[in-house]
Backbone bond lengths (Angstrom), bond angles and torsions (degrees), N, CA, C in turn:
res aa  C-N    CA-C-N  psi(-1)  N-CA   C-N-CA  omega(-1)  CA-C   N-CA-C  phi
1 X - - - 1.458 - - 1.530 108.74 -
2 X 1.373 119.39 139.92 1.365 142.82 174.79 1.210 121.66 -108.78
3 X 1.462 116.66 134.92 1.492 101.45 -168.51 1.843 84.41 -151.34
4 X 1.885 97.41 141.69 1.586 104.09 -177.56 1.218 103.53 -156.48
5 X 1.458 119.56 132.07 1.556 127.87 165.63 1.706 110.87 -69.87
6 X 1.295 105.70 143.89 1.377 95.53 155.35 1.458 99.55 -152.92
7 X 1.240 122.10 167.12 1.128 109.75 -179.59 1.822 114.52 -127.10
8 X 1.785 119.06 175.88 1.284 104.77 -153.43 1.163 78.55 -92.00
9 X 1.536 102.99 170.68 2.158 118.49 175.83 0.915 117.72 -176.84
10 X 1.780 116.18 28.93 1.326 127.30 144.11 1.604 91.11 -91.01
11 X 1.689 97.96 139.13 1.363 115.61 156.25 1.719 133.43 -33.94
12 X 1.608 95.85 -54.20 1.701 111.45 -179.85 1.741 96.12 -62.53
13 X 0.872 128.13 -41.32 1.973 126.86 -169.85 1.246 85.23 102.70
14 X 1.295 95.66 -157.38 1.476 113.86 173.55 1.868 130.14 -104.21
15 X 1.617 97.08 92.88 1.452 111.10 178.98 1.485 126.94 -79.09
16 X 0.923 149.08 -128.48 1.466 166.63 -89.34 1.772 86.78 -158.29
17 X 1.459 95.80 -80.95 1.063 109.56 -168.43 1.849 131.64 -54.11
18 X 1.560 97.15 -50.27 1.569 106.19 173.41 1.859 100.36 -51.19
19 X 1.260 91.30 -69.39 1.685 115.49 -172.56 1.727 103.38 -31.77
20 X 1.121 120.48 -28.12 1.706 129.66 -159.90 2.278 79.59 -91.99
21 X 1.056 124.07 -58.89 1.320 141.87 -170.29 1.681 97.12 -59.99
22 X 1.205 115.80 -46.35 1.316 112.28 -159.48 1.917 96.43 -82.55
23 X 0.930 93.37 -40.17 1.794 107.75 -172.76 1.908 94.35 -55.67
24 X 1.304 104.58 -65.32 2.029 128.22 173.41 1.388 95.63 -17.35
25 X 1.383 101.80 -56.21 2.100 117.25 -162.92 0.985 113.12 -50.79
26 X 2.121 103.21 -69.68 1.159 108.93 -176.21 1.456 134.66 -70.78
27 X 1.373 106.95 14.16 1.591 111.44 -177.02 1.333 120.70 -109.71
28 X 1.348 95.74 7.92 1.648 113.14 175.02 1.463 93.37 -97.83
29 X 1.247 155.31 29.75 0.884 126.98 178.90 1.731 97.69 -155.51
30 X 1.297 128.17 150.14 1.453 134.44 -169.38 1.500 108.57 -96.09
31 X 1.325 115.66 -14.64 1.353 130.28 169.14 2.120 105.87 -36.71
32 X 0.986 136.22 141.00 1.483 145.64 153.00 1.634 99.03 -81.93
33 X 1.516 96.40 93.74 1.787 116.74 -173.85 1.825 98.82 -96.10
34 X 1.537 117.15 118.63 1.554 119.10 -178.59 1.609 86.46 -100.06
35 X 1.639 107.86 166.67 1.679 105.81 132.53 1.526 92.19 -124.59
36 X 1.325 98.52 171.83 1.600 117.26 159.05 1.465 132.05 -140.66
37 X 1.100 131.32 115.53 1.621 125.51 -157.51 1.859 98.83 -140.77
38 X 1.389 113.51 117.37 1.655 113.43 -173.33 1.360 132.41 77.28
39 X 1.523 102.71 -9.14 1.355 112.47 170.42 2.230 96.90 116.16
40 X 1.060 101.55 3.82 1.400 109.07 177.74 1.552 112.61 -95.42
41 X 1.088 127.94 125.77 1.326 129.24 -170.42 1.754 123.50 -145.98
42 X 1.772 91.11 105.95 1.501 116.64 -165.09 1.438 126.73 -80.52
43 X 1.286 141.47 -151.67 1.148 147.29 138.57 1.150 116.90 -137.61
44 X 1.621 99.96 130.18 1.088 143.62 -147.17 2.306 94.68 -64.75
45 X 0.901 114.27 -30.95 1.159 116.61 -156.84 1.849 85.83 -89.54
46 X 1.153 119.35 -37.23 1.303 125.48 -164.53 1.802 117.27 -56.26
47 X 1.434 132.56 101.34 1.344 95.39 -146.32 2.094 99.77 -88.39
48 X 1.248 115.80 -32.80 1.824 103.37 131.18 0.981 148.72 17.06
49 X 1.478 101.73 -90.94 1.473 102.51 164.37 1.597 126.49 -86.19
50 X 1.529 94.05 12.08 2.109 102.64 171.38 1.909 75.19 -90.10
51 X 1.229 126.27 -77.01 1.483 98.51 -152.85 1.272 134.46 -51.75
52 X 1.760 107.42 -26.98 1.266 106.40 178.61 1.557 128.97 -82.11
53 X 1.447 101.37 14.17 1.442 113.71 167.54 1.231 116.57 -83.52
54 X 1.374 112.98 -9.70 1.380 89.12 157.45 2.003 119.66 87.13
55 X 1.080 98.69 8.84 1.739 115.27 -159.84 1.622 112.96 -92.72
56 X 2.039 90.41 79.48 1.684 85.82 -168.30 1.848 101.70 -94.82
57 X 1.305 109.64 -165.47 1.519 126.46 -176.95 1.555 111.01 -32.58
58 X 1.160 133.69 97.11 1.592 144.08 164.99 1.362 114.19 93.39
59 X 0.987 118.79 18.99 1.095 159.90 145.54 1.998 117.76 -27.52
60 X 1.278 130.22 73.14 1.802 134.63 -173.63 1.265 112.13 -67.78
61 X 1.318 106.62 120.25 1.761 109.32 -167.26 1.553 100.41 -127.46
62 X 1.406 137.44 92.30 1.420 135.09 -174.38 1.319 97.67 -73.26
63 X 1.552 115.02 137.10 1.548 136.98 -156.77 1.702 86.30 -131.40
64 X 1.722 101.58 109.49 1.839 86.52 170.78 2.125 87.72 -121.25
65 X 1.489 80.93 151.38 1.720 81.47 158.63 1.570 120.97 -143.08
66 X 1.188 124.09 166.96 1.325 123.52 -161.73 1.560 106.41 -153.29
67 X 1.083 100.07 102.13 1.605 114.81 176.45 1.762 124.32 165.54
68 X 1.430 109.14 -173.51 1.583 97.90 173.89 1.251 134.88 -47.84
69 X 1.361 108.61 -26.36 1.166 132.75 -168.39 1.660 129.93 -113.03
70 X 1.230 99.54 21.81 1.925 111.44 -140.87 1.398 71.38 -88.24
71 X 1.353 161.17 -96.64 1.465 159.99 -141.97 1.805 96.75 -35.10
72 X 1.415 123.70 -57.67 1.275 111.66 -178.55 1.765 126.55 -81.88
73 X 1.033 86.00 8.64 1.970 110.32 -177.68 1.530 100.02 -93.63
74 X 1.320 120.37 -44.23 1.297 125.73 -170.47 1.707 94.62 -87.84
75 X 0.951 126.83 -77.94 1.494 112.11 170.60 1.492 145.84 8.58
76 X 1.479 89.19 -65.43 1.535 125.75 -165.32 1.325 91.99 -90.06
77 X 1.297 136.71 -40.17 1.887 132.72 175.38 1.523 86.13 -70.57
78 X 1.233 121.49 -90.50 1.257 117.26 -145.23 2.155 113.76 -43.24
79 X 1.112 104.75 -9.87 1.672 110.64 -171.26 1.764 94.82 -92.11
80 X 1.190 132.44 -28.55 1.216 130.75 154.82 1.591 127.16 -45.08
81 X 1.675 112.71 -52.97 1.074 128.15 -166.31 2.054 105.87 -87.61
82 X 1.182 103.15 -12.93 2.134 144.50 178.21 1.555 80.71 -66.78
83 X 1.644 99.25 -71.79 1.854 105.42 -149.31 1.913 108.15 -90.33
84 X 2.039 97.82 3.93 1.894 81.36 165.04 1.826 85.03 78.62
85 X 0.949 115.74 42.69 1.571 74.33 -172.39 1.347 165.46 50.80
86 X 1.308 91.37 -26.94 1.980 103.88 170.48 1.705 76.21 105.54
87 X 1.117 161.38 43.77 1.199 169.35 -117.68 1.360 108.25 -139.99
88 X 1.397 99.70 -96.99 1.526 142.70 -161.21 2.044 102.45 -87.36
Protein backbone atom coordinates (compact mmCIF):
# COMPACT_ATOMS: atom_id res chain seq x y z
CA UNK A 1 0.00 0.00 0.00
CA UNK A 2 0.89 3.61 -1.06
CA UNK A 3 -0.18 6.48 0.46
CA UNK A 4 0.40 10.45 -0.77
CA UNK A 5 -0.85 13.90 0.11
CA UNK A 6 -1.33 16.27 -2.42
CA UNK A 7 -3.00 19.13 -2.24
CA UNK A 8 -5.81 21.13 -4.41
CA UNK A 9 -4.39 24.46 -6.42
CA UNK A 10 -6.80 25.01 -8.87
CA UNK A 11 -8.83 27.90 -7.68
CA UNK A 12 -12.42 26.23 -8.67
CA UNK A 13 -11.41 23.02 -6.00
CA UNK A 14 -12.57 20.19 -7.19
CA UNK A 15 -15.78 20.38 -9.55
CA UNK A 16 -17.51 18.45 -12.21
CA UNK A 17 -14.81 18.60 -14.27
CA UNK A 18 -11.46 17.60 -12.30
CA UNK A 19 -13.68 14.90 -10.49
CA UNK A 20 -14.82 13.47 -14.20
CA UNK A 21 -10.56 13.45 -14.87
CA UNK A 22 -9.76 12.15 -11.58
CA UNK A 23 -12.48 9.30 -11.71
CA UNK A 24 -10.96 8.77 -16.00
CA UNK A 25 -7.38 8.12 -14.05
CA UNK A 26 -8.33 5.99 -11.56
CA UNK A 27 -10.07 3.51 -13.73
CA UNK A 28 -7.23 2.76 -15.72
CA UNK A 29 -5.73 1.15 -13.15
CA UNK A 30 -6.69 -2.25 -10.99
CA UNK A 31 -5.08 -0.74 -8.01
CA UNK A 32 -8.11 -0.23 -4.91
CA UNK A 33 -7.54 3.79 -5.25
CA UNK A 34 -9.07 5.58 -1.63
CA UNK A 35 -8.93 9.41 -1.04
CA UNK A 36 -9.28 10.80 2.34
CA UNK A 37 -9.82 14.48 3.25
CA UNK A 38 -11.22 15.42 7.17
CA UNK A 39 -11.41 12.12 8.24
CA UNK A 40 -13.93 11.14 5.27
CA UNK A 41 -12.78 8.42 3.12
CA UNK A 42 -14.00 7.78 -0.57
CA UNK A 43 -13.31 5.89 -3.64
CA UNK A 44 -11.30 7.11 -5.78
CA UNK A 45 -13.09 5.62 -8.89
CA UNK A 46 -16.47 6.91 -7.53
CA UNK A 47 -17.01 10.15 -9.39
CA UNK A 48 -19.80 11.06 -6.36
CA UNK A 49 -18.09 10.55 -3.82
CA UNK A 50 -14.99 12.85 -5.49
CA UNK A 51 -17.70 15.65 -5.50
CA UNK A 52 -19.13 15.16 -2.36
CA UNK A 53 -15.86 15.53 -0.74
CA UNK A 54 -16.05 18.60 -0.87
CA UNK A 55 -12.20 19.39 -1.99
CA UNK A 56 -12.05 23.15 -2.53
CA UNK A 57 -8.78 25.54 -3.15
CA UNK A 58 -5.73 24.24 -0.77
CA UNK A 59 -7.48 21.94 0.28
CA UNK A 60 -5.05 18.08 1.60
CA UNK A 61 -6.55 15.07 0.19
CA UNK A 62 -4.36 11.75 1.19
CA UNK A 63 -4.52 9.46 -1.98
CA UNK A 64 -3.56 5.77 -0.78
CA UNK A 65 -3.57 2.86 -3.28
CA UNK A 66 -3.24 -0.78 -3.00
CA UNK A 67 -2.65 -3.09 -5.72
CA UNK A 68 -0.39 -4.22 -8.71
CA UNK A 69 -0.35 -1.18 -9.89
CA UNK A 70 -0.70 1.25 -6.84
CA UNK A 71 2.95 3.08 -7.57
CA UNK A 72 1.54 4.05 -11.12
CA UNK A 73 -2.07 4.86 -9.75
CA UNK A 74 -0.58 7.18 -7.28
CA UNK A 75 1.60 8.88 -9.79
CA UNK A 76 -0.73 9.47 -12.47
CA UNK A 77 -3.44 11.16 -9.72
CA UNK A 78 -1.05 13.07 -8.04
CA UNK A 79 0.43 14.70 -11.71
CA UNK A 80 -3.21 15.79 -12.31
CA UNK A 81 -3.62 17.53 -9.02
CA UNK A 82 0.77 18.80 -10.04
CA UNK A 83 -0.84 20.14 -13.45
CA UNK A 84 -4.23 21.99 -11.68
CA UNK A 85 -5.92 20.04 -13.91
CA UNK A 86 -5.10 21.60 -17.20
CA UNK A 87 -7.15 24.44 -15.32
CA UNK A 88 -5.24 27.35 -14.36
Amino acid sequence: MIERDVTVTNRAGIHARPAALIVQTAGKYDSKIMFQKDGEEINAKSIMGIITLGAAYNSVISIRAEGSDEQEAIDALATLFDNRFEED
